[in-house]
N, C-alpha and C positions, 0 to 999 in steps of 0.2 A: 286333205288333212291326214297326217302320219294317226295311227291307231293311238288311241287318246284314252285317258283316264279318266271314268266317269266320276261324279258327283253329285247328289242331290239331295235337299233340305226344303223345308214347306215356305221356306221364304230366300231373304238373301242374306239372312243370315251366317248360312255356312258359307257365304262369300268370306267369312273369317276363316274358314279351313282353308277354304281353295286360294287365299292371300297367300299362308303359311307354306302350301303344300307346292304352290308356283314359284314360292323363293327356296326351298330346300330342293327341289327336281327341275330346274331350271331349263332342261333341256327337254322337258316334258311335252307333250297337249293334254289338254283338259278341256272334260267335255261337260258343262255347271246346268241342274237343271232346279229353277226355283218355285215351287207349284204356288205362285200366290194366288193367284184364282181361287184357290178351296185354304187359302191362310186365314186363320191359327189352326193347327194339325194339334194342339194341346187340349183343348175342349173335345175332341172328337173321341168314340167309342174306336178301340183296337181292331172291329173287323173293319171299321172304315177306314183306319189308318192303314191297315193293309193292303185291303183292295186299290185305295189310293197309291202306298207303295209297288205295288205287282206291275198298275199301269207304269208307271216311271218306271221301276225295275225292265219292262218290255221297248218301254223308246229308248233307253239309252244302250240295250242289245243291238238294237234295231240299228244303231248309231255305230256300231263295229267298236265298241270300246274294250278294251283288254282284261278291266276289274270294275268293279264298281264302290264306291265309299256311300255307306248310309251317313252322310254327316248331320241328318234329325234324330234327335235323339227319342221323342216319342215315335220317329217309325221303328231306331232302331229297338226298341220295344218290344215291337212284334214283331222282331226277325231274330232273334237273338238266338243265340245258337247255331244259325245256317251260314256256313260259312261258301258257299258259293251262290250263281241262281245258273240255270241252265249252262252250266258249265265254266261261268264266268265267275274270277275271285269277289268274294262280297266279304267288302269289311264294314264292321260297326264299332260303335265307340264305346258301349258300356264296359264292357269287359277292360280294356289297356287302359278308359277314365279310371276303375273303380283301382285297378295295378297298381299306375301312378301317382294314387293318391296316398294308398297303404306306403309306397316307396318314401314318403315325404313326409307322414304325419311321426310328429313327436311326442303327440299325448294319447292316442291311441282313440283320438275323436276327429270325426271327418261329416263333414255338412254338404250335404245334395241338394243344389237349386235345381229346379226343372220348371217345367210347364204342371197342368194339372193331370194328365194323360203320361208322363213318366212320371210322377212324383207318387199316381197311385198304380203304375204299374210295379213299385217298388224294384224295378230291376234293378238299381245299384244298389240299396240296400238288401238283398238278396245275394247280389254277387259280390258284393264288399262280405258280409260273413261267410261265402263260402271259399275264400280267400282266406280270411282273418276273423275267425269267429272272436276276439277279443274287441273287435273296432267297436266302439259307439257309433252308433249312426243316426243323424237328424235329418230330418225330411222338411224339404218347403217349398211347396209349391208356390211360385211366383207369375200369375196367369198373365197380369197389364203389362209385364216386363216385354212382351215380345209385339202388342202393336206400339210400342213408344220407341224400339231403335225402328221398328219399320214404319215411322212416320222420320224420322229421322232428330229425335230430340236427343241428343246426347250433349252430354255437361250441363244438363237443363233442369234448373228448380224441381218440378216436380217430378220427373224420372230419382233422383234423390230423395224427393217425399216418398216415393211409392215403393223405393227399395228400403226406408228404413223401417216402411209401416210391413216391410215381409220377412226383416232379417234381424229385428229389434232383439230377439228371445237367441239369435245363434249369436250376436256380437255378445250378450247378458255372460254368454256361457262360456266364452273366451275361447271357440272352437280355432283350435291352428289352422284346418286345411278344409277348404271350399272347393268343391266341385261343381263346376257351374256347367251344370248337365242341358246344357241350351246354346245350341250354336250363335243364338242372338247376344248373348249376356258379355262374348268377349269385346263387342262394341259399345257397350257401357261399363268396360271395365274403370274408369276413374270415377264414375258414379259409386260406382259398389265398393272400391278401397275406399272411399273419404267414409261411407257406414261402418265397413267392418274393420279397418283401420292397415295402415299400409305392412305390418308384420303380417296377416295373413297370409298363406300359400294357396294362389287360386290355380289349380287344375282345366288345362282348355283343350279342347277335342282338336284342334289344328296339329298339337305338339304331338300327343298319343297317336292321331293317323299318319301321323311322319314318320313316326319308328315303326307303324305296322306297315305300311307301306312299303319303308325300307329293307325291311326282312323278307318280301316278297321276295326283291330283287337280291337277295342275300341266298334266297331258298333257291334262287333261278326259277321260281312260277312266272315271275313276270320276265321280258326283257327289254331292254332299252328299243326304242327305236328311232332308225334316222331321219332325217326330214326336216321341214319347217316347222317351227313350234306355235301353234295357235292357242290362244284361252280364250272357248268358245262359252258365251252365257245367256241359255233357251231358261225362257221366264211363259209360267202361262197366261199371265195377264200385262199387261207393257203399257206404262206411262210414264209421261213426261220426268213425274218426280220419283220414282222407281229407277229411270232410265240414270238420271242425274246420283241418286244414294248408290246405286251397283257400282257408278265409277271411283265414285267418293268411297268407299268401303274397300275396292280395290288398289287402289294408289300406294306407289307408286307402280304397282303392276297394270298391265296396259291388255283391257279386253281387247280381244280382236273381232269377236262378233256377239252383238247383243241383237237378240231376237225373239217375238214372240210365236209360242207353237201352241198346237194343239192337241192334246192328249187321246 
């Protein structure tokens, strides 16, 4: 395997970035690591989400990859600011979410869903005012959202019950632009536009890691390389219906290796 681009999220969730990021770098490998063994990373205290991220951070070194992408938004929490790890490029998404959202809002109000572990780490609203100290910012932590795509209920009754008992007070307030600070939420995106109505601007970390990414290769940090293109996807717990939602989530991209490791 040519030297690959890492990836990792506490589930397969950020199989919505590594979709995005396999169809904009097409000639890429990518190296996807989803730690559901220790899933939801949202409830968990920050030194555990780190430690948890260090070990990942360490296999996917270990794995000769070139860069690595935090696509969890509560690990990237507790990395924020570090822009490499042991000499390897590290990108996170708070920062280009929080960019791209100031780029797009027109009433100068912007709503962050997260887990419960980014929603009180306040990192986007902290780095949205120090961007734009004029923004409004609404906070909502949305905890059931992320075991319901990873059971795989999507366009389902109550995945729609459960996002309008979270998002009732941000659709009241007629918020324009939605950050949906959770790699899981862009798989229930038609759940969440029929709540907060299809005028909304929803903000997704697949799009933000594509332009950071691409400015790598713009900076010349990273460079292409040749080879055969694999999309490799190391999960730490592996079943049947995990094995089946990883393909379905990724379609029409086509894993080349789905495996379970060990941390």
């Amino acid at each position: 395997m040519k030297k690959a681009i890492g990836i990792f999220d506490s589930g397969l969730g950020g199989l919505t970035v590594l979709k995005v990021l396999a169809k904009k770098f097409p000639n890429e490998s990518f190296c996807y690591l989803g730690d559901i063994a220790r899933l939801p990373y949202g409830n968990k205290s920050p030194e555990t989400i780190r430690r948890y991220g260090l070990q990942i951070l360490t296999y996917l070194k270990n794995q000769n990859v070139k860069a690595i992408i935090i696509a969890c938004n509560s690990a990237s929490t507790v990395f924020l600011g570090e822009n490499e790890f042991e000499g390897i490029p590290l990108l996170n998404v708070i920062e280009p979410g929080a960019a791209a959202a100031i780029a797009v809002t027109e009433d100068n109000q912007i709503a962050v869903l997260g887990t419960s572990a980014t929603i009180r780490s306040h990192a986007y609203r902290d780095t949205l005012h120090r961007l734009a100290p004029e923004i409004k910012v609404t906070e909502q932590a949305c905890p059931l959202l992320v075991p319901l795509v990873e059971e795989g209920m999507v366009d389902d009754p109550i995945t729609e019950l459960v996002a309008r008992r979270y998002l009732s007070e941000i659709r009241e307030q007629n918020i324009s632009t939605v950050i949906l600070g959770c790699t899981h939420y862009p798989v229930i995106k038609s759940d969440l536009i029929k709540v907060l109505g299809e005028e909304v601007k929803l903000v997704e970390s697949g799009d933000v890691l594509a332009d950071e990414l691409k400015a790598l290769y713009q900076d010349h940090i990273l460079v292409p390389d040749e080879g055969v293109r694999q999309i490799r996807v190391c999960i730490t717990d592996l079943t049947d219906h995990f094995e089946r939602l990883a393909h379905q989530l990724m379609a029409p991209e086509k894993i080349s290796d789905l495996e379970r490791i060990v941390l």
